[in-house]
C-alpha positions as CSV (number, residue, x, y, z in Angstrom):
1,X,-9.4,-19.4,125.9
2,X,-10.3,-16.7,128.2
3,X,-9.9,-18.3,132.2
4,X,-12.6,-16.8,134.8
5,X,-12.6,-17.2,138.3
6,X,-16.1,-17.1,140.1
7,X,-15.9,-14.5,143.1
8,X,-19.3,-16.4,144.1
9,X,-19.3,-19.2,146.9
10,X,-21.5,-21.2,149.0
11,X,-22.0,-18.7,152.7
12,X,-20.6,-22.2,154.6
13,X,-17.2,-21.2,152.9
14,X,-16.8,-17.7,153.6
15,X,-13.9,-16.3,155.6
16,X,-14.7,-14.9,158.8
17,X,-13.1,-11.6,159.0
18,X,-12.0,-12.3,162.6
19,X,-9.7,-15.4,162.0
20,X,-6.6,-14.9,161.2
21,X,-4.1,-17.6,160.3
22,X,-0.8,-19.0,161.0
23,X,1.6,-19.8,158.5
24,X,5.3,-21.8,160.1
25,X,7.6,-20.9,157.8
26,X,11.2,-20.2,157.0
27,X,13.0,-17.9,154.7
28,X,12.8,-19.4,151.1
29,X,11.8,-22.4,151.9
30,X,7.9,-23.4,150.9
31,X,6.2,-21.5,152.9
32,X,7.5,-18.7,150.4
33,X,4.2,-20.2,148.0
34,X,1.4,-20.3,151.0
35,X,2.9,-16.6,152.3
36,X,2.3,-15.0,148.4
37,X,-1.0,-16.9,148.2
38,X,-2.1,-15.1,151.7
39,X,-0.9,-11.6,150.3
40,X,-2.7,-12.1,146.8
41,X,-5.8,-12.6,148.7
42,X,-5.5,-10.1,151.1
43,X,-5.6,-12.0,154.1
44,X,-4.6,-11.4,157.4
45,X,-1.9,-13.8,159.0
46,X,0.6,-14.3,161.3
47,X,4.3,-16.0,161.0
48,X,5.8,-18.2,163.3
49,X,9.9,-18.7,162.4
50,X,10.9,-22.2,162.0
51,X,14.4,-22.4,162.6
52,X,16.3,-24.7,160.6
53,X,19.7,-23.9,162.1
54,X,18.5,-25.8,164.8
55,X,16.2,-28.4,163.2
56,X,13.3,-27.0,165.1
57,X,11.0,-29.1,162.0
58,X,11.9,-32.2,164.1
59,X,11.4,-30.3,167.2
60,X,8.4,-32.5,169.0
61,X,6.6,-29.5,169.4
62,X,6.6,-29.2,165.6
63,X,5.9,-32.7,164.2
64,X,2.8,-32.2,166.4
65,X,1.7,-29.9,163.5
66,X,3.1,-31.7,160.7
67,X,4.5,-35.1,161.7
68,X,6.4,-35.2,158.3
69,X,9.2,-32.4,159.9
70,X,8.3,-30.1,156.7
71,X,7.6,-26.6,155.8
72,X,5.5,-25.1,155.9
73,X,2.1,-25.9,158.1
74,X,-0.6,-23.2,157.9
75,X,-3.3,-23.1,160.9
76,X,-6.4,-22.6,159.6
77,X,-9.8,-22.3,161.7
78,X,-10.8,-25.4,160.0
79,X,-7.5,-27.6,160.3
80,X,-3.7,-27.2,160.6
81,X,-2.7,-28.0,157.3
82,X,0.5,-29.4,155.6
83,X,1.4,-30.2,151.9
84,X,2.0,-26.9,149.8
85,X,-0.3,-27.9,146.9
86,X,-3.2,-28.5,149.8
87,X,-2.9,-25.4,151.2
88,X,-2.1,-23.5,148.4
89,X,-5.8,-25.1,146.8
90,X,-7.7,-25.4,150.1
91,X,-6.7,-21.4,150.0
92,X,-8.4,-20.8,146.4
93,X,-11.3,-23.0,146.7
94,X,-11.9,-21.2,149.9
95,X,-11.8,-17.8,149.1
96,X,-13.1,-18.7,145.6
97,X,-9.7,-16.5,143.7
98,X,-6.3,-17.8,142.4
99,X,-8.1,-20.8,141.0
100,X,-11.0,-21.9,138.6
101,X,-14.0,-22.3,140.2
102,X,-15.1,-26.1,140.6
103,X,-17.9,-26.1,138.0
104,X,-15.7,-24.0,135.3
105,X,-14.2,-25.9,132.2
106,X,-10.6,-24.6,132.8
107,X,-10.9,-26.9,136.2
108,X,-9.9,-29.8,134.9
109,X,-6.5,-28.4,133.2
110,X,-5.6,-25.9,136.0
111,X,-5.3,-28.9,138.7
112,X,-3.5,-31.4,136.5
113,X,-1.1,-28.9,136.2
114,X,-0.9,-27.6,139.8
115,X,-0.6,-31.3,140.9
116,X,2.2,-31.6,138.2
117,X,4.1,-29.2,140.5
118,X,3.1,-30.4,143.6
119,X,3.8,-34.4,142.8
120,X,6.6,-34.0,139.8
121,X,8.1,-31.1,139.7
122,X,8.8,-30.0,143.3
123,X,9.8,-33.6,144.6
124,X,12.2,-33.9,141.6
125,X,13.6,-30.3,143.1
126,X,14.1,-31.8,146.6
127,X,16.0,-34.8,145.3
128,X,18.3,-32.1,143.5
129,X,18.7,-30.4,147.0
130,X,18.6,-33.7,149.3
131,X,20.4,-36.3,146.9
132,X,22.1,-37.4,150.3
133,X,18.8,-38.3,151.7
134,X,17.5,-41.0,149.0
135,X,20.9,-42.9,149.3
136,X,21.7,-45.3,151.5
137,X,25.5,-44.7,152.1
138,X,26.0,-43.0,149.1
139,X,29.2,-42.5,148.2
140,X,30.1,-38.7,147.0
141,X,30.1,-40.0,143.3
142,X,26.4,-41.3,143.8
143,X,25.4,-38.5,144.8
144,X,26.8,-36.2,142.5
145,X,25.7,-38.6,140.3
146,X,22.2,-38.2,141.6
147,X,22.3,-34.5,141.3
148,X,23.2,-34.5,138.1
149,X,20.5,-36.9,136.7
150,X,17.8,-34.2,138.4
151,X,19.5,-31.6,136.8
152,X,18.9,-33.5,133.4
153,X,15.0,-34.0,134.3
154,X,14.4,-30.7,135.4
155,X,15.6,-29.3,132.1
156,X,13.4,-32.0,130.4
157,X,10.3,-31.0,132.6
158,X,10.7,-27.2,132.2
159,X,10.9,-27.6,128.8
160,X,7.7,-29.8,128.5
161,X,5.5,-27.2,130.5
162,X,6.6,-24.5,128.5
163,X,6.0,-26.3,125.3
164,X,2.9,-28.3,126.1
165,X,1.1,-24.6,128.0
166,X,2.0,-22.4,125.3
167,X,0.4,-24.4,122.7
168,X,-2.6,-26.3,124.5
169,X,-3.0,-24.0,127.6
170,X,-1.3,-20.7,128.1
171,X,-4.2,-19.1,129.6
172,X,-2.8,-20.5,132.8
173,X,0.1,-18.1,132.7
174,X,-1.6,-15.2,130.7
175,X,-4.2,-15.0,133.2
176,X,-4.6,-12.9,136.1
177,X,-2.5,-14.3,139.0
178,X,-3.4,-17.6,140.5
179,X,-1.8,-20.4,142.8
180,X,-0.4,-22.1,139.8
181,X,1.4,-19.3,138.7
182,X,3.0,-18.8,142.3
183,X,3.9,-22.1,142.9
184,X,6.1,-22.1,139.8
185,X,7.6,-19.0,140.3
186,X,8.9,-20.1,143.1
187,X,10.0,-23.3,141.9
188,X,11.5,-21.0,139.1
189,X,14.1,-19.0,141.5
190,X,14.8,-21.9,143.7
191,X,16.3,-23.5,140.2
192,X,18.8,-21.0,139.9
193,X,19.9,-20.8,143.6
194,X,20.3,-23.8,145.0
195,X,21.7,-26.2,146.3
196,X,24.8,-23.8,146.6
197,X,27.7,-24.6,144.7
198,X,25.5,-26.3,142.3
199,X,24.3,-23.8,140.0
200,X,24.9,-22.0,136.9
201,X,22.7,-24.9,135.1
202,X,19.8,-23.5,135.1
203,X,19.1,-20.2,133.0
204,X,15.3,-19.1,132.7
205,X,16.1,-16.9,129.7
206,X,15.8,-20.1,127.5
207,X,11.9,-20.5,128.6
208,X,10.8,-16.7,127.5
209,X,7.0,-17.2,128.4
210,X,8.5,-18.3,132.4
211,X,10.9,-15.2,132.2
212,X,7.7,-12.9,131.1
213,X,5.4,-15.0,134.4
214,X,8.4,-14.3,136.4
215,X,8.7,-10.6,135.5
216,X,5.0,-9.8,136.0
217,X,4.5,-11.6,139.6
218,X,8.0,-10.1,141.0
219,X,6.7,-6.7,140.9
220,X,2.9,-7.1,142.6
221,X,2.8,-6.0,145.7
222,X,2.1,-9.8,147.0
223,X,6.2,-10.3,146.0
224,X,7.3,-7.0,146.9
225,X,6.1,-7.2,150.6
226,X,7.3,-11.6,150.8
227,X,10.3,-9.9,149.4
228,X,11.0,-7.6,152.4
229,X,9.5,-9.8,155.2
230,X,12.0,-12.6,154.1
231,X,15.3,-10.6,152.8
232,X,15.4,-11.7,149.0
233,X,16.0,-8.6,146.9
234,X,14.4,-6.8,144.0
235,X,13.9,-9.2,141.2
236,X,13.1,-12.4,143.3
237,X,12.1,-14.5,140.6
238,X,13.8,-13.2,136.7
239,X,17.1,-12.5,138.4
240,X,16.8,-13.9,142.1
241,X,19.6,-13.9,144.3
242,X,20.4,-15.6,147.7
243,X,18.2,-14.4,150.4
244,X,19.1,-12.1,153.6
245,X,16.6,-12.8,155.8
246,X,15.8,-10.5,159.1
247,X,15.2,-13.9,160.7
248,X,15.9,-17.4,160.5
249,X,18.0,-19.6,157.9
250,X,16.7,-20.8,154.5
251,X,19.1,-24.0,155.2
């Protein structure tokens, strides 16, 4: 099945060449997905450096923006936004790219999926990284346990998108570049770096359609300038390594 993405949209919709948004973000963390979503389109932006050294997320001035003290939170001329998978599809729908257009047949598929990451995938990550924070005086054996058991699902669910795309829908990551396809890139390196001292589970040569998505979207320009902008080397997502950001902490 061949995917198009309409380039046509209602005028209400169109960006304003004059607003420029602002994406709060830190090194490796989520606002990694909105920042390569910006560059793929082209857009203009500007960063504003959440430092999590000092836990400026639960600064007040923050939590005005998101009250949930996560990153990231775009600003948009319509709303301040939070929630990757919101921004990433308020983004597409928007600028009518990285996405299906709402009346096309692939629509249906492409957001089950992207909501997969959003709601099954990505949380199941953060319990990998923050087993401490769904315990209630968790011992060190829960939470290792804890980890573990993540570690297990992960596996599970990598294995089940790879399967299930390849043989019912791999036009999502054959096709040209879209939010989907960004997101679990992402989600991808973040699997083989963290948390640290936790790794060497996870190797992406077992899924060969991810390492061939991983391959492609490391070396468009969208990756190559998130790359430099947040320190995190040459092959960000087939062979990532930690980052070295010019600013801020990923942690």
């Amino acid at each position: 099945m061949t995917c198009r993405f309409s380039k046509s949209f209602h005028k209400s919709n169109l960006y304003k060449p004059h607003m420029t948004y602002i994406l709060h973000y830190a090194p490796d963390n989520a606002s990694l997905i909105v920042r390569l979503a910006l560059l793929e389109l082209g857009l203009p932006f500007k960063t504003r450096l959440v430092e999590r050294r000092t836990h400026a997320q639960r600064s007040p001035e923050y939590l005005k923006l998101n009250p949930n003290g996560r990153i990231p939170v775009l600003e948009t001329p319509q709303a301040t936004m939070f929630e990757t998978g919101a921004i990433l599809l308020w983004l597409a729908d928007t600028h009518n790219a990285l996405a299906p257009g709402i009346n096309t047949p692939q629509r249906g598929t492409f957001l089950k999926w992207l909501f997969w990451l959003s709601n099954t995938l990505h949380p199941t990550l953060r319990m990998l990284f923050y087993p401490e924070t769904y315990l209630d005086h968790g011992t060190a054996e829960m939470v290792n346990n804890l980890r573990a058991a993540q570690k297990r699902s992960l596996l599970n669910l990598i294995t089940l998108l790879e399967t299930t795309v390849s043989r019912q829908d791999k036009w999502i990551l054959n096709s040209s570049p879209n939010i989907f396809q960004i997101y679990l890139a992402v989600c991808l390196r973040w699997m083989a770096l963290y948390p640290t001292g936790h790794t060497g589970w996870f190797d992406l040569k077992t899924w060969p359609d991810l390492l061939t998505l991983c391959r492609n979207i490391e070396t468009r320009q969208s990756a190559l300038s998130a790359s430099q902008s947040e320190g995190l080397g040459a092959t960000i997502f087939s062979h990532p390594t930690l980052p070295n950001p010019p600013e801020g902490s990923p942690l």
